[in-house]
N, C-alpha and C positions, 0 to 999 in steps of 0.2 A: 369070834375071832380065834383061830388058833393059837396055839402056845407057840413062844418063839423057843425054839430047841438049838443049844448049842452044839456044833459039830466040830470044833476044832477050836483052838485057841493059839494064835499066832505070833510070837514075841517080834516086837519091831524095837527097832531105836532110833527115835528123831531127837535130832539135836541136842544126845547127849544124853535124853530120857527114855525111859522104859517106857513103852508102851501097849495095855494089854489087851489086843487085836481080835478079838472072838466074830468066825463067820460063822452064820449059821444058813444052813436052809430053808425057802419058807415057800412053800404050795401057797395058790392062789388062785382064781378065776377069773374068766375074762370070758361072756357069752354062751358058757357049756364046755369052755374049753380048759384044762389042766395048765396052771402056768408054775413053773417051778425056776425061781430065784432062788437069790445069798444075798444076805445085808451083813453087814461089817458095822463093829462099834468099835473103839477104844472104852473099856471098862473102867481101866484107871482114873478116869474124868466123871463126872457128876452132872447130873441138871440136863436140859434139854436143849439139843443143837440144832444146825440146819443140814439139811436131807439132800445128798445130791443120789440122782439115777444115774448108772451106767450103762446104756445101748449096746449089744456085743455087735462085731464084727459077723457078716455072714453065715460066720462058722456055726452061729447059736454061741447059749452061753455058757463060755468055758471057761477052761480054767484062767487065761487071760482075761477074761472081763472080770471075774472076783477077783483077781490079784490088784487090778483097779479099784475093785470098790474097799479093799482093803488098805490099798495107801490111801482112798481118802478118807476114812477110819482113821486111822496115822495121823490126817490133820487133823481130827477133831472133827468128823462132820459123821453121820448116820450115812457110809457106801451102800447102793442096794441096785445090784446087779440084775437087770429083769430080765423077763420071757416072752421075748418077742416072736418064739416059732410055736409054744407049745409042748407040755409035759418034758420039759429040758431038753429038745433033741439038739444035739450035736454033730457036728461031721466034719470030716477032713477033706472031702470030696467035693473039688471044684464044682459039677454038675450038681452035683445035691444043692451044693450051698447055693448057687445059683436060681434052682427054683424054687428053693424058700423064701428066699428075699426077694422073687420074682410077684409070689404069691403077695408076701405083704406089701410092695408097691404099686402093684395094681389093683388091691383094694385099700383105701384112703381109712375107711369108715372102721374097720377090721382092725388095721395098724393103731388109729385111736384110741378103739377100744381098747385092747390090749396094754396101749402106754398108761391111759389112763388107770387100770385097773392096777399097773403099780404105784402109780402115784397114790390112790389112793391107801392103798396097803403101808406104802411107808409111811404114812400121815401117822396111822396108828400104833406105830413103833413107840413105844413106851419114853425114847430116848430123842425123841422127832419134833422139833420145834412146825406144827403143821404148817406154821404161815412162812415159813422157810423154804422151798424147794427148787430147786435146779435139777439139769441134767446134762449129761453130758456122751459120748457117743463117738464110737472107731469106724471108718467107713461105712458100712450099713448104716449100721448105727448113729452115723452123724448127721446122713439122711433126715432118717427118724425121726430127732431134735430137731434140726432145723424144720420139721415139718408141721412139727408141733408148736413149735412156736409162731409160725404162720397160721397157724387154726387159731389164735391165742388162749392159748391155754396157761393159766395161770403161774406162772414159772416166773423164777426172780432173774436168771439166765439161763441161757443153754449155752453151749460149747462142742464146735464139730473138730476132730480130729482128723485129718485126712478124708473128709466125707463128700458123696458127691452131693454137689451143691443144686444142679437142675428141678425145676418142680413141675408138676401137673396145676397146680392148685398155688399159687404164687400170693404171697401179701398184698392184701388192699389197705387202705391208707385211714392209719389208727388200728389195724386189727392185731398188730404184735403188742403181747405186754411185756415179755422177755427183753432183755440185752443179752446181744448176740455175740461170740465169737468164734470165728472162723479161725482154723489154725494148718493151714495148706501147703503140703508141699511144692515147691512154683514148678520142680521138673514132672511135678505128676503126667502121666500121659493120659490117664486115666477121667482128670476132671481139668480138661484145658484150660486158658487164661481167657476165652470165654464165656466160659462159666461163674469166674469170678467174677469180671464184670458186670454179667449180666444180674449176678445175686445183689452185685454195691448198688445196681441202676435199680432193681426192686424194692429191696430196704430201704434205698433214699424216697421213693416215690412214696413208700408206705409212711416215713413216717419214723423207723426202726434205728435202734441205736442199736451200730454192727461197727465191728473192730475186725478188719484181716490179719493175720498175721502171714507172711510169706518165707520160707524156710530156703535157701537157694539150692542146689542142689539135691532136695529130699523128694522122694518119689511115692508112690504109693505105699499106705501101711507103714510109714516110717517109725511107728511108735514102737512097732510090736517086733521083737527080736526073732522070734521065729517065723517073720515075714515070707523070707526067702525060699522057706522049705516046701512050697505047694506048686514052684517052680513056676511063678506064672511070671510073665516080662512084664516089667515096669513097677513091680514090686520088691522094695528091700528098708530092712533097716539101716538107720541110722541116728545113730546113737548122741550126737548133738544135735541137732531135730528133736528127737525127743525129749531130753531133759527140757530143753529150754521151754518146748512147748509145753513141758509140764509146770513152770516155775511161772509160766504164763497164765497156766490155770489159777493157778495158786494166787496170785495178785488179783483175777479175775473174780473168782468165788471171793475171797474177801471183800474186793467192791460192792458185789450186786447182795452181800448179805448185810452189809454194814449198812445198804442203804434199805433194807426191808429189817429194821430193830425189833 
């Protein structure tokens, strides 16, 4: 196993307390292929916590998706921001981003691999409660999650942020071990109302303990502040939408770890 290398250390303040935020970068593999992640800890704290994944958006994983796994570093949990395209790549470019995420949804087996191979990685994180794991995930990336949790793969929860909800490969009944939560903007144009339906009519047949939450007014990408800037319609932020969906997470991850001791 690699050494874990610190690359920056990030002063936060929750609730009054210091707290000291170190991400680092951590190369990994998945099949022959280069995967390059950031995990996030809070230093100041001790002993071994529970592990949530961050899914990036499209874009690859950027600077957006570590700022995530660093506020959840902030609570208190081991953030770890994966590589879902390969050797870090990034882009700004709708068509790029496009067939990358093209690529890993139309192959099933590929995208597994890959998730898996960070799950595993963060297992071994010095700081990683292993029997602890979640993930969570920004459009693409919420996909992702929810897809994974449909394969049932061993996760305490997942949580989709603005994620398209349709599947190739949909839950059959008993195969989810996750608790679900969906966190949707209702104006999304992007992932219609139904699609949401259609997720509640699958979870319920399977079996799945799934939570929607419905945002009125929020539309695609609502999490992400720099939403607007790739000019694409039906996507922007909004900044009550987001908080809340994050204070959501926050009740949420507590739950699903309080109930795996």
């Amino acid at each position: 196993m690699k050494r874990w290398v610190v690359s920056m250390a990030i002063a936060l303040t929750a609730t009054g307390a210091l707290a000291a935020v170190q991400v680092e970068p951590v190369e990994y593999a998945a099949g022959g292929t280069k995967l390059k992640g950031y995990v996030a800890v809070d230093t100041a704290t001790t002993g071994k916590r529970p592990a949530v994944l961050v899914v990036h958006e499209w874009w690859g994983c950027n600077d957006y998706a570590k700022k995530r796994a660093a506020m959840l570093a902030e609570l208190g949990y081991v953030g770890f921001a994966l590589d879902m395209f390969g050797d870090g790549r990034v882009t700004t470019s709708t068509a790029q981003a496009a067939k990358w995420a093209g690529e890993i949804r139309a192959n099933p087996r590929l995208a597994r691999e890959r998730f898996e191979a960070a799950m595993a990685k963060v297992k071994y994180h010095p700081l990683t409660d292993p029997d602890r794991v979640a993930a969570i995930g920004y459009c693409f990336g919420g996909s992702v999650c929810l897809d994974m949790a449909r394969a049932g793969l061993p996760l305490a929860g997942v949580a989709s942020f603005h994620g398209t909800l349709s599947t190739t490969a949909p839950a059959t009944a008993g195969s989810v071990k996750a608790r679900i939560l969906v966190l949707h903007g209702d104006a999304d144009p992007m992932v219609p109302d139904a699609q949401v339906k259609a997720l509640e009519a699958e979870m319920k047949a399977a079996g799945a303990d799934l939570k929607v939450v419905r945002y009125p007014g929020a539309v695609h990408s609502f999490t992400n502040p720099d939403a607007g800037k790739a000019g694409i319609e039906g996507v922007a932020y909004n900044e009550a939408a987001d908080k809340a969906s994050w204070e959501e997470l926050k009740a949420f991850l507590h739950s699903v770890f309080a109930a795996h001791p």
